[in-house]
LOPA-724933 format. One record per atom (N, C-alpha, C, CB): residue number from 1; residue in one letter; chain; z, x, y. Coordinates in Angstrom, 1 decimal. Each point is the difference from the previous one (the first is absolute). Glycine has a CB too. Example, Ala and Ser with C-alpha at 12.3 -4.5 7.8 and 13.67 -1.06 7.14 Angstrom:
! residues 2
{1 "A" "A" {7.8 13.2 -5.7}}
{1 "A" "A" {0.0 -0.9 1.2}}
{1 "A" "A" {0.0 0.9 1.2}}
{1 "A" "A" {1.2 -1.9 -1.2}}
{2 "S" "A" {-1.9 1.5 2.3}}
{2 "S" "A" {0.0 0.9 1.1}}
{2 "S" "A" {0.8 -0.8 1.1}}
{2 "S" "A" {-2.2 1.2 -0.6}}
END
This chain:
! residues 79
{1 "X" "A" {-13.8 4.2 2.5}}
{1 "X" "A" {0.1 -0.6 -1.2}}
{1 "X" "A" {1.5 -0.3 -0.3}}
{1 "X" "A" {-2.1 1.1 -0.9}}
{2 "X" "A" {2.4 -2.3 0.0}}
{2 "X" "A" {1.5 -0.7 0.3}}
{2 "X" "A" {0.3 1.0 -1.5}}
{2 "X" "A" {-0.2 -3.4 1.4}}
{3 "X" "A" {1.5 3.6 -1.4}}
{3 "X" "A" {0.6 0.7 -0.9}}
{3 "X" "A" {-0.3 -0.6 -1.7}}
{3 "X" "A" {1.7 0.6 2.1}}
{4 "X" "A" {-1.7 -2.2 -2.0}}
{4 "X" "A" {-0.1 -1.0 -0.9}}
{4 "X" "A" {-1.7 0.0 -0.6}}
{4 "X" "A" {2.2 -1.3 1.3}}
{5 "X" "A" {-2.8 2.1 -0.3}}
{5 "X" "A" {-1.4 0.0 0.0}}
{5 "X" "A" {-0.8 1.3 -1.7}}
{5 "X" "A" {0.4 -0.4 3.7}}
{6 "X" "A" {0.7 0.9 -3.7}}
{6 "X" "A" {0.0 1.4 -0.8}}
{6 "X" "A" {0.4 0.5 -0.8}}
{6 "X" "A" {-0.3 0.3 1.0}}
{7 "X" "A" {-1.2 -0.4 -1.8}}
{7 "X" "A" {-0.3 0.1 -1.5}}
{7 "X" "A" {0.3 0.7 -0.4}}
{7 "X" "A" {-1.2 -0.8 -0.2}}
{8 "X" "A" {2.5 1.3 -0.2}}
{8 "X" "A" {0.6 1.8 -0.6}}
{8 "X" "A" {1.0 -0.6 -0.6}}
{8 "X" "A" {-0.5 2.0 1.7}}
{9 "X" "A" {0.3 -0.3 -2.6}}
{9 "X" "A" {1.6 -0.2 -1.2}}
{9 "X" "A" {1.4 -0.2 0.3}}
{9 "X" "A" {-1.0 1.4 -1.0}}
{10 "X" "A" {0.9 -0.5 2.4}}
{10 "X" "A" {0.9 0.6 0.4}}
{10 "X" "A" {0.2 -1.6 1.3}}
{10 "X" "A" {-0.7 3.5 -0.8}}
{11 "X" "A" {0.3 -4.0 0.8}}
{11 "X" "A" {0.3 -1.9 1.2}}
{11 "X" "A" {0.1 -1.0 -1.7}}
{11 "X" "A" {-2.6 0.0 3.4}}
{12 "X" "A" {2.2 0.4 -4.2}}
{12 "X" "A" {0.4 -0.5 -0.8}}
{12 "X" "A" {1.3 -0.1 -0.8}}
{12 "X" "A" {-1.9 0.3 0.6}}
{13 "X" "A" {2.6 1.0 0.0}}
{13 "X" "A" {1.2 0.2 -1.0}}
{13 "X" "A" {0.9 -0.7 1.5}}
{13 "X" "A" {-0.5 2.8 -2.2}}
{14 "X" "A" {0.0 -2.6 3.2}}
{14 "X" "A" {0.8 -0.3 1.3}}
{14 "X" "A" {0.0 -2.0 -0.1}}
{14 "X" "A" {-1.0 3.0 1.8}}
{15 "X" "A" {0.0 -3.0 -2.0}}
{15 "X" "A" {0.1 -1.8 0.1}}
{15 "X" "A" {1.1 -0.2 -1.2}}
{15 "X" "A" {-2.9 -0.8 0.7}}
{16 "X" "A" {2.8 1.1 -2.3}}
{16 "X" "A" {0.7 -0.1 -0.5}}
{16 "X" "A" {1.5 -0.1 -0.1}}
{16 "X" "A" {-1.7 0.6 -0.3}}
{17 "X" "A" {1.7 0.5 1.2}}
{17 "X" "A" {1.6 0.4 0.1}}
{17 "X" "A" {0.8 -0.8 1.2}}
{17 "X" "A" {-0.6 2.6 -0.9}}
{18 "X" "A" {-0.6 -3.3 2.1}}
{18 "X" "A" {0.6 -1.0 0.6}}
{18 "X" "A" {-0.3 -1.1 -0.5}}
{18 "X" "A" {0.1 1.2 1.6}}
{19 "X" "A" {-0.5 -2.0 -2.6}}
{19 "X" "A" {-0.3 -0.8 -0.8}}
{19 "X" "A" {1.6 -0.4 -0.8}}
{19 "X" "A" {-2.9 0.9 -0.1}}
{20 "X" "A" {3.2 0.0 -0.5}}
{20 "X" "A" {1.0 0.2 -0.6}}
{20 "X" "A" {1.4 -0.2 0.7}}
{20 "X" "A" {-1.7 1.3 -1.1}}
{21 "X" "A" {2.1 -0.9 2.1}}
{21 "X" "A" {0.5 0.6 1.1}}
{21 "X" "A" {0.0 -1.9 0.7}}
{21 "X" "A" {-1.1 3.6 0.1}}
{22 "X" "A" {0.0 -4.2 0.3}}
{22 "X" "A" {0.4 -1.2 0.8}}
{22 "X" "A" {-0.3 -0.9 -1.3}}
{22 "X" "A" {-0.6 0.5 2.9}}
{23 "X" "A" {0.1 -0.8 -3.8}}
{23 "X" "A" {0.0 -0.7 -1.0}}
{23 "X" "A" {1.0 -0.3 -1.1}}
{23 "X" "A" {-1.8 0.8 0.7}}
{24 "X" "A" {2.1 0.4 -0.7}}
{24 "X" "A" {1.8 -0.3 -1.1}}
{24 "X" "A" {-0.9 -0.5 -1.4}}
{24 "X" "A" {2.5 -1.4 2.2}}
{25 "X" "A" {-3.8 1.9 -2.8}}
{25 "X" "A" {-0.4 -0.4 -1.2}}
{25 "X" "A" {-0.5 1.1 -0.8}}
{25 "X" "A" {-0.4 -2.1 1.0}}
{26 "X" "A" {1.0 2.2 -2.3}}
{26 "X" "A" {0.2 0.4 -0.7}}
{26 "X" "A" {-1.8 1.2 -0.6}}
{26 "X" "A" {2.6 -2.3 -0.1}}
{27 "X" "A" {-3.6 1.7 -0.2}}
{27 "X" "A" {-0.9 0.0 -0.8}}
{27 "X" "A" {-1.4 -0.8 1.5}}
{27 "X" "A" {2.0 -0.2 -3.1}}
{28 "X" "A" {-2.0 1.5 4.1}}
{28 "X" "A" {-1.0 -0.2 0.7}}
{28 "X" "A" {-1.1 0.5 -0.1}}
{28 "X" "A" {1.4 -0.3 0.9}}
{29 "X" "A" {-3.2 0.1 -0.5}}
{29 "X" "A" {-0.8 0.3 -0.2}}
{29 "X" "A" {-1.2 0.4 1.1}}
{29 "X" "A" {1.2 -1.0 -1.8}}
{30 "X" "A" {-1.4 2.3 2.4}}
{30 "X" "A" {-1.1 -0.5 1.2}}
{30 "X" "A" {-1.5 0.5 -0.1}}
{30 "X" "A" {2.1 0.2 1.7}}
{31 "X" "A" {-2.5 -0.5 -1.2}}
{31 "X" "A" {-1.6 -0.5 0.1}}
{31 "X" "A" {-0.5 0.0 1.4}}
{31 "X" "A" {0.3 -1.5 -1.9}}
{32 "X" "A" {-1.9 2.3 1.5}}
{32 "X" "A" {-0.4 0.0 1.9}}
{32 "X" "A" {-1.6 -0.6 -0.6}}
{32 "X" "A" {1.6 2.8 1.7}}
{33 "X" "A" {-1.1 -4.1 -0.7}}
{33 "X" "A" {-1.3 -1.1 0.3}}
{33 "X" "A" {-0.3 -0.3 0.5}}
{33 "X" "A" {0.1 -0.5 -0.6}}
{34 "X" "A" {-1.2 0.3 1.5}}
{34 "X" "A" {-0.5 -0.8 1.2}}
{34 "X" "A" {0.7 0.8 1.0}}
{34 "X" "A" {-0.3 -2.4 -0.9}}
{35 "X" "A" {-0.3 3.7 0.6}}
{35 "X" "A" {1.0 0.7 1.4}}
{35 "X" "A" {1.5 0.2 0.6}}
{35 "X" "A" {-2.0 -0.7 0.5}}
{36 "X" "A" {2.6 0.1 -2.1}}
{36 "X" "A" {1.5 0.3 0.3}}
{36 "X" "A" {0.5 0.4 -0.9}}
{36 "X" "A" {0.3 -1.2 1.3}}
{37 "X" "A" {1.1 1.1 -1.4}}
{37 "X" "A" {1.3 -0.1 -0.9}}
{37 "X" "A" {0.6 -1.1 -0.5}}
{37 "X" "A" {0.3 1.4 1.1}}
{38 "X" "A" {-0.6 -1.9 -2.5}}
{38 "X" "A" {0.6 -1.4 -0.5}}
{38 "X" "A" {0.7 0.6 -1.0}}
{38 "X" "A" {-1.7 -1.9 0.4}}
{39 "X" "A" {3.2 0.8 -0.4}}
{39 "X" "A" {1.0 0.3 -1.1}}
{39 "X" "A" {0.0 -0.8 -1.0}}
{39 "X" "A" {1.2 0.9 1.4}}
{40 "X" "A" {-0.9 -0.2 -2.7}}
{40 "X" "A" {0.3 -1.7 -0.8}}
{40 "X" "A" {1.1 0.3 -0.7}}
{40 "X" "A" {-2.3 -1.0 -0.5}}
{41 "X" "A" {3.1 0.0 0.3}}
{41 "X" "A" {1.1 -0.1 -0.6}}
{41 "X" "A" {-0.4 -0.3 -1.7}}
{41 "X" "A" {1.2 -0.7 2.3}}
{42 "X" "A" {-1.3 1.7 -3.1}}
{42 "X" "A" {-0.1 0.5 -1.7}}
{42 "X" "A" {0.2 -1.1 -0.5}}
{42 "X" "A" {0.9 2.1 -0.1}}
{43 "X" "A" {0.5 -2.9 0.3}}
{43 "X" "A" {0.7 -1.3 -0.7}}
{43 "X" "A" {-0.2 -0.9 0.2}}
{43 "X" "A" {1.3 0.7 -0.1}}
{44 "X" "A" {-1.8 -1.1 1.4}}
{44 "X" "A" {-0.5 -1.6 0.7}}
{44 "X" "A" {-1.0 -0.3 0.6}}
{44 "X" "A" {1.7 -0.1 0.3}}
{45 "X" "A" {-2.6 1.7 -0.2}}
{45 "X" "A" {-1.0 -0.8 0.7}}
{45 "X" "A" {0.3 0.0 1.5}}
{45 "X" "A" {-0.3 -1.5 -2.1}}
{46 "X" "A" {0.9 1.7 2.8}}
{46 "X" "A" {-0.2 -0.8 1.1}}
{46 "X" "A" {-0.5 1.7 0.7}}
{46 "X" "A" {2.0 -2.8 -0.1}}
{47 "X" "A" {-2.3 2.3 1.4}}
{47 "X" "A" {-0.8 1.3 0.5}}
{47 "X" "A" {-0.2 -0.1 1.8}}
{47 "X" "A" {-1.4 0.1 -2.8}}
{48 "X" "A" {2.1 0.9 3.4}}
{48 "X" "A" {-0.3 0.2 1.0}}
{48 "X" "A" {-0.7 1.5 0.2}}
{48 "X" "A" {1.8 -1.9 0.5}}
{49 "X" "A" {-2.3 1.3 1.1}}
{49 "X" "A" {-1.2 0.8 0.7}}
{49 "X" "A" {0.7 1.1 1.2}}
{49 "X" "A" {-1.8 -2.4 -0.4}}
{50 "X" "A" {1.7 3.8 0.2}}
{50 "X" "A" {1.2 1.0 0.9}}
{50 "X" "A" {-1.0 -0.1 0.9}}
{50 "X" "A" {1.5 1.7 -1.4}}
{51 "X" "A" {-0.8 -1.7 2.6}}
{51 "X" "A" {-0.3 0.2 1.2}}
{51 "X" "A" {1.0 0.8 1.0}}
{51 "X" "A" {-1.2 -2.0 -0.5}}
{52 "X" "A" {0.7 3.0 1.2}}
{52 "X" "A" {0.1 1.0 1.5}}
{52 "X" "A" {1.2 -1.2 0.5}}
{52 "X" "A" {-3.2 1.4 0.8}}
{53 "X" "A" {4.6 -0.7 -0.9}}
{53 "X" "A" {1.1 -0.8 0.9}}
{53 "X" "A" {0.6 1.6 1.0}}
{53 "X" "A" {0.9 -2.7 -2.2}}
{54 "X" "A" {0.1 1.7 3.0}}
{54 "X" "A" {1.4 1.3 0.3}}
{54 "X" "A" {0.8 -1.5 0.2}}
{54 "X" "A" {-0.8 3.1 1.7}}
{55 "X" "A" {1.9 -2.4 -1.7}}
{55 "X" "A" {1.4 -1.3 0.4}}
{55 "X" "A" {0.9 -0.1 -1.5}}
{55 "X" "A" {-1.7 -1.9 1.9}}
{56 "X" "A" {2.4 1.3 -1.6}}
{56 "X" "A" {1.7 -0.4 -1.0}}
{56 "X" "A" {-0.9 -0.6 -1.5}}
{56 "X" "A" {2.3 -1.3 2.6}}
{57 "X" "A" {-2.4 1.7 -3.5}}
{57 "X" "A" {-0.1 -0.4 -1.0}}
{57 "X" "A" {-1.4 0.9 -0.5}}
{57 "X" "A" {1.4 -2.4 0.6}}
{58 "X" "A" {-2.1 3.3 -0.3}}
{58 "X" "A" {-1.2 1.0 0.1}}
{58 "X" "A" {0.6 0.7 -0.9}}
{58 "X" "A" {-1.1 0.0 2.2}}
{59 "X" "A" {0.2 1.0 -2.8}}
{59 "X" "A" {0.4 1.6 -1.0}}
{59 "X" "A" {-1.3 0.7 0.8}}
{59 "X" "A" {1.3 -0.7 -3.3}}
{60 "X" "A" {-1.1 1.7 3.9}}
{60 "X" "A" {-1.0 1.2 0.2}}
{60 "X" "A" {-1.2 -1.1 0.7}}
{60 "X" "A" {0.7 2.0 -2.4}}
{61 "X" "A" {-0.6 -2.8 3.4}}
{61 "X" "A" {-0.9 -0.9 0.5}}
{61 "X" "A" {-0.8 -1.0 -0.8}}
{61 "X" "A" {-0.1 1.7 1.4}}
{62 "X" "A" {0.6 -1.9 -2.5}}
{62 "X" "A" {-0.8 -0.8 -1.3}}
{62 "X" "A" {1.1 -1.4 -0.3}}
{62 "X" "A" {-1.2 2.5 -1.4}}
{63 "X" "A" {0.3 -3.5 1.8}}
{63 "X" "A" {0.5 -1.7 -0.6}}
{63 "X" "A" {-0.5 -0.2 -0.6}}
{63 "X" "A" {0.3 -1.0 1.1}}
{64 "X" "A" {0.2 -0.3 -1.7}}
{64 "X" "A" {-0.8 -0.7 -1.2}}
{64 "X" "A" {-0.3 -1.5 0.3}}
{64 "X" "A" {1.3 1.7 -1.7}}
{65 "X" "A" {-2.4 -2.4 1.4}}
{65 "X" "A" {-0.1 -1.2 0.5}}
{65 "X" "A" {-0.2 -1.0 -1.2}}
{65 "X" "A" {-1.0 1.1 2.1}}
{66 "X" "A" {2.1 -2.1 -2.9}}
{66 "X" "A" {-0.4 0.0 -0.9}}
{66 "X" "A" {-1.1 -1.3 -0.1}}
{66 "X" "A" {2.1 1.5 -0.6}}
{67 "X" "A" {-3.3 -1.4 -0.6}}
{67 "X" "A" {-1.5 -1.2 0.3}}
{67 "X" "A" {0.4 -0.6 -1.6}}
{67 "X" "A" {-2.6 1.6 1.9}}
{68 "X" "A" {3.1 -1.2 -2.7}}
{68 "X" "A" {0.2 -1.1 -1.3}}
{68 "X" "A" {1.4 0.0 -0.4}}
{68 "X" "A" {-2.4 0.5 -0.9}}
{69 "X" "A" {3.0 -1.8 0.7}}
{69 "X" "A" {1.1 0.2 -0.8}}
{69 "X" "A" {0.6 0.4 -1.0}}
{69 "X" "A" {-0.4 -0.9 0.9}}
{70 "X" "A" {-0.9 0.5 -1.9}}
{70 "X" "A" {0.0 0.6 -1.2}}
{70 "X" "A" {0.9 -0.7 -0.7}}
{70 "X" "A" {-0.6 2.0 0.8}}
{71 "X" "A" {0.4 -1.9 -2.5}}
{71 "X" "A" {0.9 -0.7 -0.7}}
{71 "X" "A" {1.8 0.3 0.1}}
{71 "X" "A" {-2.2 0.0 -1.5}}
{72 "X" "A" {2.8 -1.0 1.2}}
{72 "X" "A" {1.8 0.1 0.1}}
{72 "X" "A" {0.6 0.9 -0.7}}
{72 "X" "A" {0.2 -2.0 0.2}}
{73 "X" "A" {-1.2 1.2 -1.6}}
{73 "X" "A" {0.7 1.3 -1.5}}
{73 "X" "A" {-0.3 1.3 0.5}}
{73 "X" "A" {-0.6 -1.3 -2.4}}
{74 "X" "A" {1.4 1.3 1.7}}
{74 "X" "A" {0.3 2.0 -0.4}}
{74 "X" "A" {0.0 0.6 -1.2}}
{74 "X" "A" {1.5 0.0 1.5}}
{75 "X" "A" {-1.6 1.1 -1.8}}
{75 "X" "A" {0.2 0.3 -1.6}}
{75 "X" "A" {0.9 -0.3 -0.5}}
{75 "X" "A" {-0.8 1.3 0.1}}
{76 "X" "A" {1.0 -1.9 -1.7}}
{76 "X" "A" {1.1 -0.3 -0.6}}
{76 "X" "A" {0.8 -1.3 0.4}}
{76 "X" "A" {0.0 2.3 -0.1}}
{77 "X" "A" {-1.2 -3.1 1.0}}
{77 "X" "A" {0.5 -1.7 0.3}}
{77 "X" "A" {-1.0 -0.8 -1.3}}
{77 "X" "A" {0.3 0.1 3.3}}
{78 "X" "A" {0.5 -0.6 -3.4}}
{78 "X" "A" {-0.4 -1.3 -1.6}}
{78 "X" "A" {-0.1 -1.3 0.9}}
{78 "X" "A" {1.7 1.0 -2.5}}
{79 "X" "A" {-2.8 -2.0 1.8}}
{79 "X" "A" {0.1 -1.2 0.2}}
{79 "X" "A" {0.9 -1.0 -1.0}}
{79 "X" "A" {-2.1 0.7 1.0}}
END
């Protein structure tokens, strides 16, 4: 079973903290769906899918792949 595969508190706090860690975003959120790890960004919406890595840009064998852009605004942007 892939690390990304597993539904616990404790891969939960670990996806987070590499979420955080290659993301650089403030107000992250994760979620286990369809047999994985999805992130979403709190502010925009946008949302990638963690996946099982190693190599230059990894935390603890965990990537991020991102699948929505999500809105631009941010909190505290006016039209």
């Amino acid at each position: 079973m892939l690390q990304t595969e597993t539904n616990t508190a404790a891969m939960e706090r670990r996806v987070l903290r590499a979420a955080h860690a290659i993301l650089r975003c403030p107000r992250l959120q994760a979620d286990f769906e369809h047999g994985q790890w999805w992130i979403t960004d709190l502010r925009t919406g946008a949302q990638w899918s963690c996946v099982d890595a190693e190599g230059p840009g990894t935390v603890n064998g965990l990537d991020f792949e991102q699948v929505t852009e999500g809105d631009e605004e941010t909190e505290g942007d006016e039209d």
